[in-house]
N, C-alpha and C positions, 0 to 999 in steps of 0.2 A: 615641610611647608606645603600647605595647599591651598590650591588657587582656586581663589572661589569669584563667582560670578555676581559681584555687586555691582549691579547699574545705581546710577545715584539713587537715592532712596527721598520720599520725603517730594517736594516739589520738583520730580525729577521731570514729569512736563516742561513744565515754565522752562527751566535751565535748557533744555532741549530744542524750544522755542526763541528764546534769546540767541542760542547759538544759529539755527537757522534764519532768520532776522539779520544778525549784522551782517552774515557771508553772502545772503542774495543783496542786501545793501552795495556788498565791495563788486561783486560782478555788476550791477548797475552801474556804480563808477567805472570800471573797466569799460563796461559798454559804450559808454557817453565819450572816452577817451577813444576808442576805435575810430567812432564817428566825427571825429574833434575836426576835421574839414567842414562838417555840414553849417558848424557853430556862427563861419564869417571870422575868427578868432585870427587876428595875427602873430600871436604867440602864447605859446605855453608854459613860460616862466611860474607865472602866479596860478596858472590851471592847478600842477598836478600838485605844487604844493596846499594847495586848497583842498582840496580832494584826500589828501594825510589829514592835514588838520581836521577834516568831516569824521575819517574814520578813528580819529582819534577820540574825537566828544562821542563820538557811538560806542568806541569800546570804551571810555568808563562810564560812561550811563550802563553798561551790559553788565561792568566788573560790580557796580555797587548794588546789582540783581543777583549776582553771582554766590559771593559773597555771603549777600544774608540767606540764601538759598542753600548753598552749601560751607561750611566753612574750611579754610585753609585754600580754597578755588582761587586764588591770582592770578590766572594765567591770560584774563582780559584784562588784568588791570596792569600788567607786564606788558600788554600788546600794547596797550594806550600809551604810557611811557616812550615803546617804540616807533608807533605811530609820530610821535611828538617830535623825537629824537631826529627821523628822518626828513619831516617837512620843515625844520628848522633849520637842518644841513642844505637842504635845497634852496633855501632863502638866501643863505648867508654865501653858500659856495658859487652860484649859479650865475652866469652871465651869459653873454650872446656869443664867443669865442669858446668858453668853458664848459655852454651845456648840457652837452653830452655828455661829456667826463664824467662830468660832477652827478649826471644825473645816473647814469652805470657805478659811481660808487655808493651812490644813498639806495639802489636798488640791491645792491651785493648788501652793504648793511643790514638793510632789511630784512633783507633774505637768510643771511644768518644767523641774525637776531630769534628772528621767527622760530627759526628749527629747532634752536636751542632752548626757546621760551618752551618745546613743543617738547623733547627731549628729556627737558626738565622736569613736568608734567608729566609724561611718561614715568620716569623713575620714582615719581611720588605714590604713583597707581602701584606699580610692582611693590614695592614694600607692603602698601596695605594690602596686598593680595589680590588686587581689584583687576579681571581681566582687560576694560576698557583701556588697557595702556596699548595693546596691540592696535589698536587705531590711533591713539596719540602717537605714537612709534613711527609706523606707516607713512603716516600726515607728513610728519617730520622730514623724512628719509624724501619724500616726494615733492615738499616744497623746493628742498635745496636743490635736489636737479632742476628743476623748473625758474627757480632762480639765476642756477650760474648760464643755463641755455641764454636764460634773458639778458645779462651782462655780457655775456659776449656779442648778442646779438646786438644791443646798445652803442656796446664798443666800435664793432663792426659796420653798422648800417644807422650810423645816426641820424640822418635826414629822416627818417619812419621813425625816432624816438616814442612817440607820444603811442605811436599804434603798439609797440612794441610793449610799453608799458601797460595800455590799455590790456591786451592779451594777456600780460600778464596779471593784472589784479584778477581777470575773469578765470583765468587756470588755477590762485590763488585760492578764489570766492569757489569755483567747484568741486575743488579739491579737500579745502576744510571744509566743503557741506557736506562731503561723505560722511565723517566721523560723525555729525546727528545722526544724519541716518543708520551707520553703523548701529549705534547705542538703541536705535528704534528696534533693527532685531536683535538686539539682543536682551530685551523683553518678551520674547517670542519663548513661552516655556520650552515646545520643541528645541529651538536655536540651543537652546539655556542649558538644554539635558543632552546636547549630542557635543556641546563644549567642555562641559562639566567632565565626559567620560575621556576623553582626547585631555584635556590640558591639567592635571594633578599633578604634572612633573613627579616630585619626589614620593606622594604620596598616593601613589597607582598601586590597586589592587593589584596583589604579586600573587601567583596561583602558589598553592599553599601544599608542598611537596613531603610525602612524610621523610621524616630522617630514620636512619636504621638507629634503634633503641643503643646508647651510649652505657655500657658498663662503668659499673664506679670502680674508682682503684679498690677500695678494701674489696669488694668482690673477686675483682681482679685476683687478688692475692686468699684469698682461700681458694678459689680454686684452683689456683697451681701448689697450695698445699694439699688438696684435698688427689690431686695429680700423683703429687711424690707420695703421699703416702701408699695410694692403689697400684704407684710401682713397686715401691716396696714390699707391700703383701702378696704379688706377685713372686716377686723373685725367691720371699722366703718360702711359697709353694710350691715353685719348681726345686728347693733345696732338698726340701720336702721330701718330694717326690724322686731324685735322683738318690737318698738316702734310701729310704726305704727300697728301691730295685736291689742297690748294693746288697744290704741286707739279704733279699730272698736271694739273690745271686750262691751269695757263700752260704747260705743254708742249702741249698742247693748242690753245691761243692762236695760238702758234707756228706 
């Protein structure tokens, strides 16, 4: 199998653009959340679930670009879904006693959700051979720590929730904005052709060593006939030869 270096093909700008677009979106939300004292705000009940619900209409507005851009691409229209999933659990779960809890398990959801949606993507790219999975891979592995940091910190210091949160969408939003930028160089023909030589896995030029030339069996076998018989002609010339002495010997006698 060999891994070859398909960045999306086709309107692979736009898709590249869209992905940068909703990720500085969610650190803008992150930011606004940081700042959430500045607001006058006496609570953040209805904030952060608003703020899902925002990045929810952004990611499938992004998925139905996605989509007709590339097809088999779901993996913003899987975030939207998640998106959905969590600012709804916040609604329903959330009170003035509960908040924190409830808001450290919609963010652990999320957070898993995420990885997985990222993961899964990942192993779509691996099959078609498409390097870009190593930054989907990446992403993944990095959101989850950056998640469970966050739920514990939630758990831990719930009075700072909202900053906590904030911090996180913005860790969230810098961290998948690598992966465009990743895909940026990895248009770089240089980038392209020092990848190409490192990542062939199975299909790596092997240095091509000669073998010592393999006798076939029938050869094999004449010439261990061709052996016995130059014994044998041997031995009848020494008989030969050990006759004929005898001979002059007794003529000699004589």
């Amino acid at each position: 199998m060999e891994m070859r270096i398909k960045v999306l093909k086709g309107n692979r700008r736009k898709h590249i653009s869209i992905n940068i677009a909703y990720f500085i979106v969610v650190i803008f939300l992150g930011y606004l959340l940081v700042d959430f004292e500045n607001y006058n705000l006496n609570d953040s009940v209805m904030l952060i679930p608003s703020m899902f619900y925002i990045m929810c209409l952004l990611a499938f507005i992004a998925s139905l670009y996605c989509i007709n851009i590339r097809k088999g691409s779901n993996e913003f229209f899987i975030l939207c879904i998640i998106n959905a999933i969590t600012a709804n659990y916040l609604l329903l779960t959330t009170t003035d006693s509960l908040s924190s809890f409830s808001m450290g398990d919609a963010i652990l959801i999320y957070a898993i959700c995420c990885a997985i949606n990222k993961f899964f993507t990942a192993q779509l790219l691996w099959k078609e051979k498409n390097i870009n999975f190593i930054p989907k891979l990446v992403n993944g592995v990095l959101i989850s720590i950056i998640g469970l940091f966050t739920v514990y910190s939630i758990y831990s210091k719930p009075e700072v929730r909202e900053l906590i949160i904030g911090y996180y969408l913005m860790g969230f939003g810098l961290i998948s904005l690598l992966e465009p930028l990743t895909y940026i160089l990895l248009c770089n023909p240089t980038i392209d052709k020092m990848l190409m030589s490192f990542l062939k896995y199975n299909s790596v030029e092997e240095t091509k060593v000669k073998k010592p030339s393999k006798v076939k069996p029938a050869k094999k076998e004449k010439l261990k006939v061709r052996e016995r018989q130059g014994s044998l002609v041997k031995k009848e010339e020494n008989i030969n030869k050990n006759k004929k002495r005898k001979n002059k010997n007794k003529k000699l006698q004589e």
